[in-house]
SEDOLO-776631 format. One record per residue (C-alpha): residue number from 1; residue in one letter; x, y, z. Coordinates in Angstrom, 3 decimals. Each point is the difference from the previous one (the first is absolute). Example, Ala and Ser with C-alpha at 12.3 -4.5 7.8 and 13.67 -1.06 7.14 Angstrom:
residues 2
<rec><nr>1</nr><rest>A</rest><u>12.300</u><v>-4.500</v><w>7.800</w></rec>
<rec><nr>2</nr><rest>S</rest><u>1.370</u><v>3.440</v><w>-0.660</w></rec>
END
This chain:
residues 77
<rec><nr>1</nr><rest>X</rest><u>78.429</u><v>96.067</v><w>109.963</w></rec>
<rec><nr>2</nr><rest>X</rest><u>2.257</u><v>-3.220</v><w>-0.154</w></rec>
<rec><nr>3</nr><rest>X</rest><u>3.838</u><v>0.188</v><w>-0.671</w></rec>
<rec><nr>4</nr><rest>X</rest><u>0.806</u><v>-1.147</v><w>-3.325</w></rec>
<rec><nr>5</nr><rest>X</rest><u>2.859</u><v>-1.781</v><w>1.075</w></rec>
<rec><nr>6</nr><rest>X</rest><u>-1.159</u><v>-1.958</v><w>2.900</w></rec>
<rec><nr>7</nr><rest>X</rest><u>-3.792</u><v>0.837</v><w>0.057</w></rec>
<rec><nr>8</nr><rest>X</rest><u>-0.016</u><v>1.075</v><w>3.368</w></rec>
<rec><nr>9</nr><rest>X</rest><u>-1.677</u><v>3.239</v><w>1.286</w></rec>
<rec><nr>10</nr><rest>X</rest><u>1.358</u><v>2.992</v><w>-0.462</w></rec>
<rec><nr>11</nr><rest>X</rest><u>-0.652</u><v>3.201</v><w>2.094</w></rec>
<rec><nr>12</nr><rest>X</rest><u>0.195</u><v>3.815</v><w>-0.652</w></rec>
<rec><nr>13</nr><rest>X</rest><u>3.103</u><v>0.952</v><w>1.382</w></rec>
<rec><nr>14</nr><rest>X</rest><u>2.564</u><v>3.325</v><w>-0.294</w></rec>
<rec><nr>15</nr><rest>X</rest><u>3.185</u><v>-1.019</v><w>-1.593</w></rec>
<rec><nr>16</nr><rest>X</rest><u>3.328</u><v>1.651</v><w>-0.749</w></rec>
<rec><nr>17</nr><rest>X</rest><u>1.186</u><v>-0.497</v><w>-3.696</w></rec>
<rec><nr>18</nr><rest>X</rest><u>3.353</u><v>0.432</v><w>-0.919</w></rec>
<rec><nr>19</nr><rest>X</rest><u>1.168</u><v>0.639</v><w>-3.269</w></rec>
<rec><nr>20</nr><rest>X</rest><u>3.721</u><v>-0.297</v><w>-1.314</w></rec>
<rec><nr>21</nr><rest>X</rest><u>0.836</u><v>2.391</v><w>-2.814</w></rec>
<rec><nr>22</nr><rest>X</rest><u>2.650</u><v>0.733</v><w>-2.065</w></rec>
<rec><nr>23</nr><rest>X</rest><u>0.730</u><v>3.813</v><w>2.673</w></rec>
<rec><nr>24</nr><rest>X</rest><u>-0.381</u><v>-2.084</v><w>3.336</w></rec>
<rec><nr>25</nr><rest>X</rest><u>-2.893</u><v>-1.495</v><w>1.434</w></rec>
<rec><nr>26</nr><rest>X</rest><u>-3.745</u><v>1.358</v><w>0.537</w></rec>
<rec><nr>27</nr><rest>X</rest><u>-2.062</u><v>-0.937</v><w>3.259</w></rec>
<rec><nr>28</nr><rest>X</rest><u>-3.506</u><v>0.655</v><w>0.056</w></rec>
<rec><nr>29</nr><rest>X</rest><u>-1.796</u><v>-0.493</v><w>3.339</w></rec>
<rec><nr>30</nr><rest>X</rest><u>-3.525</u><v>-0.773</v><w>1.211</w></rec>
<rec><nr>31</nr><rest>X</rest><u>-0.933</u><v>-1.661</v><w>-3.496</w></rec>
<rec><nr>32</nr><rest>X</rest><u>-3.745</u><v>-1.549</v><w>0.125</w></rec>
<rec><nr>33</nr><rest>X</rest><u>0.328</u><v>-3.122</v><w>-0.777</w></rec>
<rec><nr>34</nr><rest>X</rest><u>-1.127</u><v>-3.511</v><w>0.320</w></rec>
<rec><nr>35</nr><rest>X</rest><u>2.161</u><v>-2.558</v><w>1.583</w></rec>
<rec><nr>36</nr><rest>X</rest><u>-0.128</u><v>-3.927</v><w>0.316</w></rec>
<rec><nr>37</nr><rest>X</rest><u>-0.324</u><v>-1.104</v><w>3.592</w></rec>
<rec><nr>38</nr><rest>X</rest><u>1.478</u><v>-3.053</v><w>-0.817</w></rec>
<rec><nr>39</nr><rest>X</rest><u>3.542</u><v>0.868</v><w>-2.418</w></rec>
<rec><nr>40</nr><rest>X</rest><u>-0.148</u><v>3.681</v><w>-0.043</w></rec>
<rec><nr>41</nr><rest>X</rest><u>-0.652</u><v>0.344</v><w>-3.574</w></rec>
<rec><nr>42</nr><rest>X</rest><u>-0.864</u><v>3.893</v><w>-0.766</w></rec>
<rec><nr>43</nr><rest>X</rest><u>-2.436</u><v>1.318</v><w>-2.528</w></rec>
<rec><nr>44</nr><rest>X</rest><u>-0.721</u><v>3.538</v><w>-0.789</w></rec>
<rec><nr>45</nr><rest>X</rest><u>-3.266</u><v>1.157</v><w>-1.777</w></rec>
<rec><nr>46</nr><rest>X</rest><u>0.543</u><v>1.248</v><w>-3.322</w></rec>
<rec><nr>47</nr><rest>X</rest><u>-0.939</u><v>3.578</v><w>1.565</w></rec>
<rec><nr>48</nr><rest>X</rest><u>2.834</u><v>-0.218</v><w>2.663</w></rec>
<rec><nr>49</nr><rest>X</rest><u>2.525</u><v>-1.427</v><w>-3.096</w></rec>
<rec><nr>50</nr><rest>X</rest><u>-0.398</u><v>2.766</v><w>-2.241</w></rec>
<rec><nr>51</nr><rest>X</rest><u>0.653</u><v>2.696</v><w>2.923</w></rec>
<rec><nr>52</nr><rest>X</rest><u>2.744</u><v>-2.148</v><w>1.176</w></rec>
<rec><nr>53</nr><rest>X</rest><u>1.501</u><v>0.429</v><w>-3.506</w></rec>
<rec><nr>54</nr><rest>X</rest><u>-0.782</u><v>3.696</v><w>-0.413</w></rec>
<rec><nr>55</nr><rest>X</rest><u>1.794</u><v>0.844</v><w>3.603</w></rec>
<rec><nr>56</nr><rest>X</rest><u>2.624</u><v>-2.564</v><w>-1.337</w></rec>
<rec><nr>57</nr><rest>X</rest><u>0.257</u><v>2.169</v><w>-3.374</w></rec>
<rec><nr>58</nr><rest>X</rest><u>-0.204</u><v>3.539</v><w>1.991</w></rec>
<rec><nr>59</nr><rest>X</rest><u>2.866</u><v>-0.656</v><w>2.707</w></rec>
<rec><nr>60</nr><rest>X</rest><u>2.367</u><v>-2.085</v><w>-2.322</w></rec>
<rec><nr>61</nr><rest>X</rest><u>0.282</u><v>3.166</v><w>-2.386</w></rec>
<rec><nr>62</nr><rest>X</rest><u>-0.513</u><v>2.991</v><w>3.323</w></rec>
<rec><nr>63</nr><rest>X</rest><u>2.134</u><v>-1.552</v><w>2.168</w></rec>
<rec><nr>64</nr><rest>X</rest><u>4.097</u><v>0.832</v><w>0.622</w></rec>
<rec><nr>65</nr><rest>X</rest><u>-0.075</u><v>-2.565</v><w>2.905</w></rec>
<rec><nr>66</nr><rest>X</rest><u>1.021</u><v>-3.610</v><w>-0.197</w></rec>
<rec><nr>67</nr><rest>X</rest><u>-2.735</u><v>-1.319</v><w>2.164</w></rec>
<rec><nr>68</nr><rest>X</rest><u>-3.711</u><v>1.752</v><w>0.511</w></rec>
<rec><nr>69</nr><rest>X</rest><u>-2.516</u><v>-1.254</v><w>2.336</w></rec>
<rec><nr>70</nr><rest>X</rest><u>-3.473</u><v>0.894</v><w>-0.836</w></rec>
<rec><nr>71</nr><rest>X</rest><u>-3.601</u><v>0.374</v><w>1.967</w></rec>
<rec><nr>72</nr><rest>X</rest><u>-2.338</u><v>-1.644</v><w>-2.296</w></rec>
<rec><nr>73</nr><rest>X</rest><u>-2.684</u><v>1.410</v><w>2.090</w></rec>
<rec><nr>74</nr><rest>X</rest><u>0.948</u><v>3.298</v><w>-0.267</w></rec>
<rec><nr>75</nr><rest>X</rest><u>0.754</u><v>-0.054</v><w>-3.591</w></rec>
<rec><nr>76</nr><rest>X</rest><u>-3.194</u><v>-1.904</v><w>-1.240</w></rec>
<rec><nr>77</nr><rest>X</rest><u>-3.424</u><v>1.320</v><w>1.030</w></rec>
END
């Protein structure tokens, strides 16, 4: 796969996404992903997008605390 920004490679990597909402801020950590080698650009599958969203959706609205940090890999099987 070539980066659609500066067509370089890109290789499967785990990534930590971060996402700032309105109650704090959401980390999710070991993300499969695939990353530029050349200018970091990140792209998630559509797969790994949609559960990003749904743990997104399901710890914005469960959670009292102002920051969560989340295991992707032990979320998502």
């Amino acid at each position: 796969m070539k980066c659609g920004i500066c067509k370089a490679e890109m290789e499967e990597k785990k990534v930590t996404y971060t996402e700032d909402i309105e109650q704090g801020v959401i980390v999710v950590r070991h993300v499969p992903a695939q990353v530029c080698t050349e200018c970091g650009n990140t792209w998630y599958s559509g797969t790994v997008a949609d559960e990003l969203e749904k743990l997104v959706d399901k710890f914005a609205s469960s959670t009292g605390s102002e920051v969560s940090v989340i295991n992707y890999d032990k979320l998502v099987a």
